[in-house]
PDB file of the backbone (N, CA, C, O) and the ligand in Angstrom, with CONECT records:
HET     ZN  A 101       1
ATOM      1  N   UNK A   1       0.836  -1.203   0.000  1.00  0.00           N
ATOM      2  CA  UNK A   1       0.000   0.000   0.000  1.00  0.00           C
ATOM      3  C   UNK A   1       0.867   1.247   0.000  1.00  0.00           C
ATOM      4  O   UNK A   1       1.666   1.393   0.925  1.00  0.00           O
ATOM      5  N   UNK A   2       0.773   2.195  -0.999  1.00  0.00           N
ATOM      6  CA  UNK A   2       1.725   3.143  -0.857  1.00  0.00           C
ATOM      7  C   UNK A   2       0.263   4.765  -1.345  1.00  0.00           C
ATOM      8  O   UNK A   2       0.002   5.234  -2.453  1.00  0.00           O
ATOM      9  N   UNK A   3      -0.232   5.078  -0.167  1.00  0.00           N
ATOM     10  CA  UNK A   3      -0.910   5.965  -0.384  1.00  0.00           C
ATOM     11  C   UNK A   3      -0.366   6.962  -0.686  1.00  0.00           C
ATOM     12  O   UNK A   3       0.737   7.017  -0.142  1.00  0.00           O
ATOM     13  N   UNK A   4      -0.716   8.339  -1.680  1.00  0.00           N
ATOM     14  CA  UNK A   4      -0.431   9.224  -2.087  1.00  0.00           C
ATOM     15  C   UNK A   4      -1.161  10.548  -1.958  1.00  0.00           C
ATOM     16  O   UNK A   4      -2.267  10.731  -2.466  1.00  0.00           O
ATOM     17  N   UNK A   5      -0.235  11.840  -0.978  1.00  0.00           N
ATOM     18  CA  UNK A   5      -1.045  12.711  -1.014  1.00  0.00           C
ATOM     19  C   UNK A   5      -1.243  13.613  -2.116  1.00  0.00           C
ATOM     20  O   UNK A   5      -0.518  13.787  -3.095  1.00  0.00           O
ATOM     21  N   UNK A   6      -2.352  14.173  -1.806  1.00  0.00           N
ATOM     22  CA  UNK A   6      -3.275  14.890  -3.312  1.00  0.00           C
ATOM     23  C   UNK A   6      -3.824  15.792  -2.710  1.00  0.00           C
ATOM     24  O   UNK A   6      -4.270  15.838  -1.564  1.00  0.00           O
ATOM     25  N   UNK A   7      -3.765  16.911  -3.934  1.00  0.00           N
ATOM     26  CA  UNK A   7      -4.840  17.989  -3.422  1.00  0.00           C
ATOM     27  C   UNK A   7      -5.921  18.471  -4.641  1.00  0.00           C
ATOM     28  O   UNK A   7      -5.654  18.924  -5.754  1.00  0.00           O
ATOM     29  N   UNK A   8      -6.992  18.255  -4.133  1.00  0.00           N
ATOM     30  CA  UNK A   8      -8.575  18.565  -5.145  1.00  0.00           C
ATOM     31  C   UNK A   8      -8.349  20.126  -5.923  1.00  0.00           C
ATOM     32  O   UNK A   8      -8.506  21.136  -5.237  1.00  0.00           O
ATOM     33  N   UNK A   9      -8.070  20.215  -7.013  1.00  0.00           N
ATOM     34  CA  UNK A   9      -7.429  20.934  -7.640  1.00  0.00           C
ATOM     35  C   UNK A   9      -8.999  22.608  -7.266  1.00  0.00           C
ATOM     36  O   UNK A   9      -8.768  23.812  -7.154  1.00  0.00           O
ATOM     37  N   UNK A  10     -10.171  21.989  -7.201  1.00  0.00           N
ATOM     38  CA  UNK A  10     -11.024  22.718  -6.917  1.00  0.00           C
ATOM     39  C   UNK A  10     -11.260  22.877  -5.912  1.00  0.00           C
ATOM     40  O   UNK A  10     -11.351  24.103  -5.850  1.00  0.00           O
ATOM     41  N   UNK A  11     -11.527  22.340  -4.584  1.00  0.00           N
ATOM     42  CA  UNK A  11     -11.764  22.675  -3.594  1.00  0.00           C
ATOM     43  C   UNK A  11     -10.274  22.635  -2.209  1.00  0.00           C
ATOM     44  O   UNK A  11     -10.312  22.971  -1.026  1.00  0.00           O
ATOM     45  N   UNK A  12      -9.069  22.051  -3.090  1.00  0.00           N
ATOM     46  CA  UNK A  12      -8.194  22.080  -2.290  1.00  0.00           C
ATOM     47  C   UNK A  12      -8.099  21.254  -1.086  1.00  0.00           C
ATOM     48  O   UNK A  12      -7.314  21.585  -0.198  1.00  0.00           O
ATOM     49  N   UNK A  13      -8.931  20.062  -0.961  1.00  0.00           N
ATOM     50  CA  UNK A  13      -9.298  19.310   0.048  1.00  0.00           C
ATOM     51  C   UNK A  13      -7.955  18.632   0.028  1.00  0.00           C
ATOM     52  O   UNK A  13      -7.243  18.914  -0.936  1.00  0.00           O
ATOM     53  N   UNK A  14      -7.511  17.843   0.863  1.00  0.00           N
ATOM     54  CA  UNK A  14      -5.999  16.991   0.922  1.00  0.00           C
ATOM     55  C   UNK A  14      -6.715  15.579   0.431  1.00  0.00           C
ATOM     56  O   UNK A  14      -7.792  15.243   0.922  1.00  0.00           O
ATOM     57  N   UNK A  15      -6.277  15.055  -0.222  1.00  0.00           N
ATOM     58  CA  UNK A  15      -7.004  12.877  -0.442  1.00  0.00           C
ATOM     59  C   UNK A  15      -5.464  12.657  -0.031  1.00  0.00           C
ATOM     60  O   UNK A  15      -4.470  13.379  -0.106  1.00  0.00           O
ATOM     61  N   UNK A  16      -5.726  11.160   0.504  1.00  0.00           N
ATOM     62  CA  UNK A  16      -4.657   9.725   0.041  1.00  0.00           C
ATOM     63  C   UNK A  16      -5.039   8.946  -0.776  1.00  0.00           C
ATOM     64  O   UNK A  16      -6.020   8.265  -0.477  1.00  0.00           O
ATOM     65  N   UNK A  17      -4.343   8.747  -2.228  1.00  0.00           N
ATOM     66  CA  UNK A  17      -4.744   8.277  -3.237  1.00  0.00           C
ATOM     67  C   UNK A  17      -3.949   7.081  -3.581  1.00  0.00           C
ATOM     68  O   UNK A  17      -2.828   7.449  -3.935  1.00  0.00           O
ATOM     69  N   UNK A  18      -4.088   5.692  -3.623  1.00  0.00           N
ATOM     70  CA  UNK A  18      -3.676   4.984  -4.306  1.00  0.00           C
ATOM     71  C   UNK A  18      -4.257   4.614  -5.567  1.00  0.00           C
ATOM     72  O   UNK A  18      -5.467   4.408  -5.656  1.00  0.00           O
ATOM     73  N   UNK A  19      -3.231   4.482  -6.862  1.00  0.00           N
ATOM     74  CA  UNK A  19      -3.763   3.848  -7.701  1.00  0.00           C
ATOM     75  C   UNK A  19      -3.381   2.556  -8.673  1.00  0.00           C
ATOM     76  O   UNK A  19      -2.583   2.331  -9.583  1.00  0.00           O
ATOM     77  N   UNK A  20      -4.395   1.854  -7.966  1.00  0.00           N
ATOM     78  CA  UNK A  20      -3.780   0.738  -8.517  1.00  0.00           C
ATOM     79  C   UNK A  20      -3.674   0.083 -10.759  1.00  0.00           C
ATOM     80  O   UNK A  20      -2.887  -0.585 -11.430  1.00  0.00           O
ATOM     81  N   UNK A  21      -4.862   0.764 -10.993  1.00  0.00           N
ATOM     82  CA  UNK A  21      -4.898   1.087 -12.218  1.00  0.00           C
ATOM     83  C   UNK A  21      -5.430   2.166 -13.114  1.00  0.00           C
ATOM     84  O   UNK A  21      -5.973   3.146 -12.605  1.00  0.00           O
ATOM     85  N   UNK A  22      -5.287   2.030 -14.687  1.00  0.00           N
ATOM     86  CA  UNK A  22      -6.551   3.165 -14.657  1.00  0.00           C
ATOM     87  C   UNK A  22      -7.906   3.209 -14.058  1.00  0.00           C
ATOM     88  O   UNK A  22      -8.519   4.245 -13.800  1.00  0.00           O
ATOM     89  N   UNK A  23      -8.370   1.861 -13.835  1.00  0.00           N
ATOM     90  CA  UNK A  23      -9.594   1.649 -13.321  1.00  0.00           C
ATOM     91  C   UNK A  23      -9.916   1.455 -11.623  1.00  0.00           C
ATOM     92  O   UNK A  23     -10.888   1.465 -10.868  1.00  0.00           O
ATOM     93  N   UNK A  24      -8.633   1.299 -11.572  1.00  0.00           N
ATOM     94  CA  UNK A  24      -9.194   0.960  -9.640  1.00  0.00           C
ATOM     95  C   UNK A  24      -7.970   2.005  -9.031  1.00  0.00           C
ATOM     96  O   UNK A  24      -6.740   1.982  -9.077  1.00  0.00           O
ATOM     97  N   UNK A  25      -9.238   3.159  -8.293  1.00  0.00           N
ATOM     98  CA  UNK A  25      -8.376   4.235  -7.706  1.00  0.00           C
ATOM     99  C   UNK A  25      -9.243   3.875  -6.245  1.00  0.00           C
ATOM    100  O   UNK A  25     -10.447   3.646  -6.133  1.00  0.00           O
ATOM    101  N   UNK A  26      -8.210   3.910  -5.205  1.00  0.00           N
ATOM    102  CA  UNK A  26      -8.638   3.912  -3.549  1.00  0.00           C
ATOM    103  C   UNK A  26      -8.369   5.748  -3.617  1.00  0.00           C
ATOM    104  O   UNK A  26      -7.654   6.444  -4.338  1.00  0.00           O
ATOM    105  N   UNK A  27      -9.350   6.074  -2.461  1.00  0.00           N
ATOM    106  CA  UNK A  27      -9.485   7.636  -2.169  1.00  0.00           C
ATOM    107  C   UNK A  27     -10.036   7.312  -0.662  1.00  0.00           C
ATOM    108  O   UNK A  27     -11.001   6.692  -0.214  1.00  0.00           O
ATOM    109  N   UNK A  28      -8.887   8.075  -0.079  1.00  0.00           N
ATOM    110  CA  UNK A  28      -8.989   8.281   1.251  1.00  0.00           C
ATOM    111  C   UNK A  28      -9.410   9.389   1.953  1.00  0.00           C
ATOM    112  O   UNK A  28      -8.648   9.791   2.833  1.00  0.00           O
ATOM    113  N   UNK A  29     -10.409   9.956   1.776  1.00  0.00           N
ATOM    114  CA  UNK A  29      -9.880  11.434   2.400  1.00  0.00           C
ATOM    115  C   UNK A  29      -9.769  11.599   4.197  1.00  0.00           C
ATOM    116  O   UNK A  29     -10.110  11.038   5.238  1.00  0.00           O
ATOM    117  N   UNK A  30      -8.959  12.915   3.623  1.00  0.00           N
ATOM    118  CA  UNK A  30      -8.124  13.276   5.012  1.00  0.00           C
ATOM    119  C   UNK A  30      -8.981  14.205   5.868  1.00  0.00           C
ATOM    120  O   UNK A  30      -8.509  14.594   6.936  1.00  0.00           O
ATOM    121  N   UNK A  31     -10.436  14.668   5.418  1.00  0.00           N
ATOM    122  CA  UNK A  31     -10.844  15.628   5.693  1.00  0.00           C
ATOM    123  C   UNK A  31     -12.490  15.277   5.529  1.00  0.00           C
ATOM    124  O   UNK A  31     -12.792  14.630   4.527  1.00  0.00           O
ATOM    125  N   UNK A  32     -13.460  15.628   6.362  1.00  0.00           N
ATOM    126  CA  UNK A  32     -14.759  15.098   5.789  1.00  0.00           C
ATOM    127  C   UNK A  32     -15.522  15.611   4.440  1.00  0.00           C
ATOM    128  O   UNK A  32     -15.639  16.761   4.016  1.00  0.00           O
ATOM    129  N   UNK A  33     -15.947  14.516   3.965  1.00  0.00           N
ATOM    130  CA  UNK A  33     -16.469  14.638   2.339  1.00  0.00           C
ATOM    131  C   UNK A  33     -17.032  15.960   2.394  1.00  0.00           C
ATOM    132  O   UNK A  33     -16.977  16.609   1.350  1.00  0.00           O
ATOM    133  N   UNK A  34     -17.551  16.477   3.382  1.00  0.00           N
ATOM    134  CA  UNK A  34     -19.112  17.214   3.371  1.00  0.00           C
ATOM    135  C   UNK A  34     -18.317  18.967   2.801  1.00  0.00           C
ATOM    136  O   UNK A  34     -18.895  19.760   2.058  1.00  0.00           O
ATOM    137  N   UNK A  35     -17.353  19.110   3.219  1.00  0.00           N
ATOM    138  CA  UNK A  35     -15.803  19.640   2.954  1.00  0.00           C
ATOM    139  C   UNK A  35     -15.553  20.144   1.649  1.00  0.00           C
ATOM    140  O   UNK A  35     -15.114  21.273   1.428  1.00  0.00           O
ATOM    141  N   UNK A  36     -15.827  19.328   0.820  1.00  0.00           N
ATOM    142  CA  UNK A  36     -15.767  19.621  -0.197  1.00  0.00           C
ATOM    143  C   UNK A  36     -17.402  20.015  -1.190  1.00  0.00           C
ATOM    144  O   UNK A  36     -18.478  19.418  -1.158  1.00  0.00           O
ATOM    145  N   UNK A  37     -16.980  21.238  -1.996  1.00  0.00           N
ATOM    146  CA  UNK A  37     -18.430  21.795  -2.340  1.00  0.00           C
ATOM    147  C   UNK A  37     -19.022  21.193  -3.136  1.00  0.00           C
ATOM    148  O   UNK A  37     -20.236  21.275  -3.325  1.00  0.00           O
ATOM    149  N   UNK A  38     -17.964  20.240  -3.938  1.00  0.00           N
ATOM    150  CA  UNK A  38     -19.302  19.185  -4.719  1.00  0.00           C
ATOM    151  C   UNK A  38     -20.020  18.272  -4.308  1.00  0.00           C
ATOM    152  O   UNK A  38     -21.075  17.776  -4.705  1.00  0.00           O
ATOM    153  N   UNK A  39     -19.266  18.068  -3.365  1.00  0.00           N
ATOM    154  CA  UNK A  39     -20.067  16.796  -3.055  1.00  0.00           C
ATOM    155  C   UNK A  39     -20.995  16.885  -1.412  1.00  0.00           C
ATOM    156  O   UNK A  39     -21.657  16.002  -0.867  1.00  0.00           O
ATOM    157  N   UNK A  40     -20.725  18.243  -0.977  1.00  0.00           N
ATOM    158  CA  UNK A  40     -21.586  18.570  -0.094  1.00  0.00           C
ATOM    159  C   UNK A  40     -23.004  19.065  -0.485  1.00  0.00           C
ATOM    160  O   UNK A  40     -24.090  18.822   0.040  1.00  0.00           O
ATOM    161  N   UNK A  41     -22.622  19.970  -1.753  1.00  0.00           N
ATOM    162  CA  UNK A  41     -23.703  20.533  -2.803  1.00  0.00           C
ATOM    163  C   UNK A  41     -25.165  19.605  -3.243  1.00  0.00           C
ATOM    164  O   UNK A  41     -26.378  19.814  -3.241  1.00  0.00           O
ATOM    165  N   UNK A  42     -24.208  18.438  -3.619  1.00  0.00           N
ATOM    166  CA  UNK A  42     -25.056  17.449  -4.649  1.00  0.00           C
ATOM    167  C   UNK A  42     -25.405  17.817  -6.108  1.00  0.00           C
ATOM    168  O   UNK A  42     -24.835  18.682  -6.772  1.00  0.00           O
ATOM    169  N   UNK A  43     -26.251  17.166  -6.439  1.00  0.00           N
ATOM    170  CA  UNK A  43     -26.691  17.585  -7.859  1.00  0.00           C
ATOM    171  C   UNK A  43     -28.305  18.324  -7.418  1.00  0.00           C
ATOM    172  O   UNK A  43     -29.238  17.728  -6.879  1.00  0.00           O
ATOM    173  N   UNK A  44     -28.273  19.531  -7.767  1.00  0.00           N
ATOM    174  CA  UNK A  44     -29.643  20.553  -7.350  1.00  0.00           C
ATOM    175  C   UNK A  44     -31.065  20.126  -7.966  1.00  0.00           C
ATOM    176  O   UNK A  44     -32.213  20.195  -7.527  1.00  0.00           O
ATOM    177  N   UNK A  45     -30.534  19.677  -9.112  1.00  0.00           N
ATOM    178  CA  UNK A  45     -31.529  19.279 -10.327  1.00  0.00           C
ATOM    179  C   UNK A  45     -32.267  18.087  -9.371  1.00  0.00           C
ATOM    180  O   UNK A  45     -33.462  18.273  -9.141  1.00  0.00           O
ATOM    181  N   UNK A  46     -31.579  16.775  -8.751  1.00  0.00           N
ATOM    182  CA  UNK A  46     -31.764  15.401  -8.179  1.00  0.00           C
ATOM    183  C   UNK A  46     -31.659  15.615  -7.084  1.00  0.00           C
ATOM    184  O   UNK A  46     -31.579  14.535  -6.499  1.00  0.00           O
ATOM    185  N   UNK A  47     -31.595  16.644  -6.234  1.00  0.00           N
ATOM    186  CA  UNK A  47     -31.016  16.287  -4.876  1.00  0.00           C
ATOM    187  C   UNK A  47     -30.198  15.123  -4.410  1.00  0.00           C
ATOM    188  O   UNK A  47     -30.374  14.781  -3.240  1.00  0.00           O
ATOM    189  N   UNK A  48     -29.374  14.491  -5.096  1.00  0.00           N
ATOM    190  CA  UNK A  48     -28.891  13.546  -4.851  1.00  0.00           C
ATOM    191  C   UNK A  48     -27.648  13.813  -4.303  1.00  0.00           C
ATOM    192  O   UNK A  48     -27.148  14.767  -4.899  1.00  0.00           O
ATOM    193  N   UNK A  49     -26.940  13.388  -3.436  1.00  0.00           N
ATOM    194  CA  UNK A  49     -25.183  13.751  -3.002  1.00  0.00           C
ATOM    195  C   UNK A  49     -24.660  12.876  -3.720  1.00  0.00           C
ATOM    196  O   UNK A  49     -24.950  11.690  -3.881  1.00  0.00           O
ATOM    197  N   UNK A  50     -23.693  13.653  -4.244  1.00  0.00           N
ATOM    198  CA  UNK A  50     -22.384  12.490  -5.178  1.00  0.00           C
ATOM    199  C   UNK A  50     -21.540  12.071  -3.760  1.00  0.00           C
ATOM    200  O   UNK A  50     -21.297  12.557  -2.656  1.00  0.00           O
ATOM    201  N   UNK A  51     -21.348  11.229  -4.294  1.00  0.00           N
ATOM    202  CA  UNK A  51     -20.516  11.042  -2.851  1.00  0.00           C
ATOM    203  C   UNK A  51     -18.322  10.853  -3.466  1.00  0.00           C
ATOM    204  O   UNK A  51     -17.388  10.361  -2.833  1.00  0.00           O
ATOM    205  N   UNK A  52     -18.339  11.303  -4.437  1.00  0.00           N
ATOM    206  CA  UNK A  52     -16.976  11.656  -5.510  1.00  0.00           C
ATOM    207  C   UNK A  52     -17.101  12.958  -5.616  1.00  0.00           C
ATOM    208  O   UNK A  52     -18.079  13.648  -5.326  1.00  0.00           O
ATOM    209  N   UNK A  53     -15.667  13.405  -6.212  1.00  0.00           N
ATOM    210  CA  UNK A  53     -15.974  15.065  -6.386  1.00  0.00           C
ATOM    211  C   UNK A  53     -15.052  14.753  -8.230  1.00  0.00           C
ATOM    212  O   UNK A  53     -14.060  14.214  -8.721  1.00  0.00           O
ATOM    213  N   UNK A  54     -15.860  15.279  -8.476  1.00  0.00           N
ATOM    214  CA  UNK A  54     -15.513  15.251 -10.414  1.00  0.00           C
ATOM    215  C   UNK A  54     -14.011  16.037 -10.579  1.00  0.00           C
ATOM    216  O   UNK A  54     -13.111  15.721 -11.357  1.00  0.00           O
ATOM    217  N   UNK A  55     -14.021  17.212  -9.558  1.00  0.00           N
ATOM    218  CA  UNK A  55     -12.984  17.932  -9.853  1.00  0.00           C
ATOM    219  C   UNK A  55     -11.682  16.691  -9.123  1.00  0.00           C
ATOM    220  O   UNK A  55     -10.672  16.358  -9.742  1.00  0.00           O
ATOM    221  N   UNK A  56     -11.970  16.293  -8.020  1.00  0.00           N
ATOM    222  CA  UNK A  56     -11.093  15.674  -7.351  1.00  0.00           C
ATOM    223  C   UNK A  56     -10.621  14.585  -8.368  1.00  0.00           C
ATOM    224  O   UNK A  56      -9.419  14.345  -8.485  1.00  0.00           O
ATOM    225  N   UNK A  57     -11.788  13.769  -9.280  1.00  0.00           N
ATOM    226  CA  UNK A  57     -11.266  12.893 -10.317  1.00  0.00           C
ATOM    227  C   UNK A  57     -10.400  13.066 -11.048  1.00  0.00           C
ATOM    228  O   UNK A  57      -9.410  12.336 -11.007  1.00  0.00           O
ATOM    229  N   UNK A  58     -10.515  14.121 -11.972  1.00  0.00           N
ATOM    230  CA  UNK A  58      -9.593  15.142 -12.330  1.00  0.00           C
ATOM    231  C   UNK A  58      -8.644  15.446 -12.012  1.00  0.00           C
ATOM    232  O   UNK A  58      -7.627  15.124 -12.627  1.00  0.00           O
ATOM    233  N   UNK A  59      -8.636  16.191 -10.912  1.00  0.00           N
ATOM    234  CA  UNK A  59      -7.051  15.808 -10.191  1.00  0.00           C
ATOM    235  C   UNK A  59      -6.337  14.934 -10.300  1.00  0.00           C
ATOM    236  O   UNK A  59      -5.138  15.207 -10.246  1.00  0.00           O
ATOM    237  N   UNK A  60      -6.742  13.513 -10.500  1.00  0.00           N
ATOM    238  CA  UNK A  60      -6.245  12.545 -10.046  1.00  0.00           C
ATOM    239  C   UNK A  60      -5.410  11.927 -11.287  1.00  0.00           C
ATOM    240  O   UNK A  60      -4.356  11.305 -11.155  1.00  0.00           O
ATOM    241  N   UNK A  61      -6.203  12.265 -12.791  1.00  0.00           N
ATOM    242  CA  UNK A  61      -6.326  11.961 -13.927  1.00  0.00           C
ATOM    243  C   UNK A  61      -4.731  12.607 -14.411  1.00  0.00           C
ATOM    244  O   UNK A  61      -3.758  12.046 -14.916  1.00  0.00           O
ATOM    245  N   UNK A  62      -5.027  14.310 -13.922  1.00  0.00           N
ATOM    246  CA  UNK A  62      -3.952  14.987 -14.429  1.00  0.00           C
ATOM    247  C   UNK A  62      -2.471  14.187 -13.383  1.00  0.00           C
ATOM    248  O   UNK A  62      -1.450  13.663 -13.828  1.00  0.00           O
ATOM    249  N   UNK A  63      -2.781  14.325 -12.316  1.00  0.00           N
ATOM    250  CA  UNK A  63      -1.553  13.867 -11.262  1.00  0.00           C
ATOM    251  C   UNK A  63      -0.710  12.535 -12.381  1.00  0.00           C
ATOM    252  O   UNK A  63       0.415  12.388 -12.859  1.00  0.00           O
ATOM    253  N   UNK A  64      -1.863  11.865 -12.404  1.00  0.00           N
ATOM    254  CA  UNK A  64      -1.278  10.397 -13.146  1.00  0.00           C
ATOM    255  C   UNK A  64      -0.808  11.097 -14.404  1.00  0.00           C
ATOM    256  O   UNK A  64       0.194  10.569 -14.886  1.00  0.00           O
ATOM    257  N   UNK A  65      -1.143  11.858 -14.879  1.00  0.00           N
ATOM    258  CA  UNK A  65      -0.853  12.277 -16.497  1.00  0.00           C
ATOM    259  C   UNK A  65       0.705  12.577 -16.389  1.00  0.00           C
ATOM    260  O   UNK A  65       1.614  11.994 -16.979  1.00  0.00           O
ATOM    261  N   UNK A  66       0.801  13.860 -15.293  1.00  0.00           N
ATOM    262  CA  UNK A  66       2.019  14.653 -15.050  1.00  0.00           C
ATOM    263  C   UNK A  66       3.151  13.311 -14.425  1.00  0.00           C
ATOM    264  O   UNK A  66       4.363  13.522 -14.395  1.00  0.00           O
ATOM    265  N   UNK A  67       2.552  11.948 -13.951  1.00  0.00           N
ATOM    266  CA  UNK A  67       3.149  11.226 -13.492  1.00  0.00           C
ATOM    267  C   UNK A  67       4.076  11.296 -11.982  1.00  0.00           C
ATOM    268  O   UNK A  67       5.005  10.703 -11.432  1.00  0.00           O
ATOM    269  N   UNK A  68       2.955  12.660 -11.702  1.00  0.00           N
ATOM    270  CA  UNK A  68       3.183  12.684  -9.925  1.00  0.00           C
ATOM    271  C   UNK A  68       2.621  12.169  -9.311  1.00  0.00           C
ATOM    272  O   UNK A  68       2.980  12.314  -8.142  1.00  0.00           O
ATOM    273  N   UNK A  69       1.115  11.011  -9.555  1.00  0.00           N
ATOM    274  CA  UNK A  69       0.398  10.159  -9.107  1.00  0.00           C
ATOM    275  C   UNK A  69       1.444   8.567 -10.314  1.00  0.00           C
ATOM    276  O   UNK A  69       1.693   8.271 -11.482  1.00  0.00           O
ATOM    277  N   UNK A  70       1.574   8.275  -9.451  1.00  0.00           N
ATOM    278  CA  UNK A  70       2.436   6.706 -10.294  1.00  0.00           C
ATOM    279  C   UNK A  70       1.451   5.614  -9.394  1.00  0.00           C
ATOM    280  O   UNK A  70       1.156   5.599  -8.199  1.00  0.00           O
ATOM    281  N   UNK A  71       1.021   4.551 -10.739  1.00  0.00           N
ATOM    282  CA  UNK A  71       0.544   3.543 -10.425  1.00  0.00           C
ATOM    283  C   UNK A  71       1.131   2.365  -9.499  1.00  0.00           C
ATOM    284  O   UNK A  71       2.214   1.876  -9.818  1.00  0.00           O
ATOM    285  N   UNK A  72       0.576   1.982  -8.574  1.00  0.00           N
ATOM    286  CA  UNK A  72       0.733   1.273  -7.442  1.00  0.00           C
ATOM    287  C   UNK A  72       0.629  -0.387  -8.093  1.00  0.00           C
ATOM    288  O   UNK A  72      -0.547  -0.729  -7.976  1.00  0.00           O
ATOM    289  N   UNK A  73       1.340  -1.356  -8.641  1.00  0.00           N
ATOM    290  CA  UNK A  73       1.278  -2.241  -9.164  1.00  0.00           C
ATOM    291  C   UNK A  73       1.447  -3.702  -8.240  1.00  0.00           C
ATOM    292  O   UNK A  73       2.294  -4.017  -7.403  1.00  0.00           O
ATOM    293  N   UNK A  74       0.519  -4.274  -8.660  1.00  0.00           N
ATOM    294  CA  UNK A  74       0.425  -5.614  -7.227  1.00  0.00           C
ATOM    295  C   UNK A  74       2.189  -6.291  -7.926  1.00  0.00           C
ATOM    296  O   UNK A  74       2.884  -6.091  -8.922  1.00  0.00           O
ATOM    297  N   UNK A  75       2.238  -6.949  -6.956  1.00  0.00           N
ATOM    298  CA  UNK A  75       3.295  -7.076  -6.945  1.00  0.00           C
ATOM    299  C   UNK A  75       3.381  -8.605  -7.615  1.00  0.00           C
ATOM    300  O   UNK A  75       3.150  -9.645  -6.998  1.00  0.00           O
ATOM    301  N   UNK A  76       3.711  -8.518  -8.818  1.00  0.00           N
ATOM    302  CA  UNK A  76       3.220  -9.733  -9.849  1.00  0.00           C
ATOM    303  C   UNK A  76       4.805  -9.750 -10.069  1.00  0.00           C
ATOM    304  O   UNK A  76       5.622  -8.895  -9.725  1.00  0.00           O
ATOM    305  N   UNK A  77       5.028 -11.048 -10.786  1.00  0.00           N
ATOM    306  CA  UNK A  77       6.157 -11.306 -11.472  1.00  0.00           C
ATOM    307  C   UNK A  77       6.362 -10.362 -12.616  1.00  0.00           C
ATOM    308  O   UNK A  77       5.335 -10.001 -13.191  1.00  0.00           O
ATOM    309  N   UNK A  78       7.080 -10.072 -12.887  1.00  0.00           N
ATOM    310  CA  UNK A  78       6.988  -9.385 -14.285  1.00  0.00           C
ATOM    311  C   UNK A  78       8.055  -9.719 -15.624  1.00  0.00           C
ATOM    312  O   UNK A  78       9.274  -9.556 -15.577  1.00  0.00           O
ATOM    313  N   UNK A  79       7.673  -9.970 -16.215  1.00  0.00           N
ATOM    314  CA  UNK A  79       8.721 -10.553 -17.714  1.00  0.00           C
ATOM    315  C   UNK A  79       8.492 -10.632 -18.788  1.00  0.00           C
ATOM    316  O   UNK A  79       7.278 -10.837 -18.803  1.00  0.00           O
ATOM    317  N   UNK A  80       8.968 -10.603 -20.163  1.00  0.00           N
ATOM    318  CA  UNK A  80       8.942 -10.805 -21.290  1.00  0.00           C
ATOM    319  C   UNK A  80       8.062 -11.792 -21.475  1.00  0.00           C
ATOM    320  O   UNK A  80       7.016 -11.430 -22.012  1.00  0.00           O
ATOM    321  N   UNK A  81       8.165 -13.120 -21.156  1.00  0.00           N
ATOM    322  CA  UNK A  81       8.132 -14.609 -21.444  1.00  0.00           C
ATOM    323  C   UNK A  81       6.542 -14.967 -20.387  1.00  0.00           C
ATOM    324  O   UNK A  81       5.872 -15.969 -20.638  1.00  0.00           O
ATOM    325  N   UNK A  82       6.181 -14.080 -19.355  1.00  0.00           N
ATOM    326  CA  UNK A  82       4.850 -13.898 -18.416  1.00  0.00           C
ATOM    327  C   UNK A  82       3.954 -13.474 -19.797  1.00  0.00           C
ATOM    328  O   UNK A  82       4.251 -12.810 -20.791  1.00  0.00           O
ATOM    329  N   UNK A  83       2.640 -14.217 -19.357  1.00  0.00           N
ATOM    330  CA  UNK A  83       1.433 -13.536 -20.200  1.00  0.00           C
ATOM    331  C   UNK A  83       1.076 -12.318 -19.269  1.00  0.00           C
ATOM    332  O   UNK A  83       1.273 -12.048 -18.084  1.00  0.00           O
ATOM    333  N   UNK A  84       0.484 -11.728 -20.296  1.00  0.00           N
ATOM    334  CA  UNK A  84       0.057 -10.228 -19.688  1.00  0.00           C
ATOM    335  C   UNK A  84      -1.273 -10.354 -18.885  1.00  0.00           C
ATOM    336  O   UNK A  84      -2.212 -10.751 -19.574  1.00  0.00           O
ATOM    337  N   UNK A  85      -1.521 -10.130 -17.732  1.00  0.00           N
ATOM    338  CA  UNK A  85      -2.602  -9.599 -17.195  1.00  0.00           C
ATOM    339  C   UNK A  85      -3.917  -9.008 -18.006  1.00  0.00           C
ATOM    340  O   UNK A  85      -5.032  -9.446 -18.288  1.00  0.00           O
ATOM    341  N   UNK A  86      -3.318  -7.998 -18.190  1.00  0.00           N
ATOM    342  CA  UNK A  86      -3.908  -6.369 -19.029  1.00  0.00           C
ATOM    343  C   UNK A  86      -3.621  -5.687 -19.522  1.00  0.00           C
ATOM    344  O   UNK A  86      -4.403  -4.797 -19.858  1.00  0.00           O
TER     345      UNK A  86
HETATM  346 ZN    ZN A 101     -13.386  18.579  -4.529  1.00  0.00          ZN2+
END
């Protein structure tokens, strides 16, 4: 487990982010959800609470892009001659 701190590029909230792929991101936050304005907000239209913050996704997207978020990889054999996972 190698959590990673982050900051919600919109609301500036702190996360611990691991990511283990493009598809499976752990989000920890350091601070209560309610904290942040999207997801305290909800959607007005649904009253519904997101319980994610889109901007925070984002963040997370670019971090990995800029490659200051680096993927957290299970700890598999790895080789030429190994079939690939994914
Ligand atoms: Zn946010």
């Amino acid at each position: 487990m190698t959590m990673q701190e982050l900051t919600c590029d919109r609301c500036g909230l702190g996360v611990l982010v691991e990511k283990f792929s493009p598809a499976h991101t752990s989000i920890q936050w350091e601070s209560d959800t309610s904290e942040c304005p999207v997801i305290s907000q909800g959607n007005p239209a649904t009253g519904v609470h997101r319980r994610e913050c889109n901007a925070l996704r984002d963040s997370i997207d670019r971090a990995v892009a800029r490659s200051v978020l680096t993927e957290t990889h299970l700890d598999l054999p790895a080789g030429p001659d190994l079939p690939r996972l994914h």
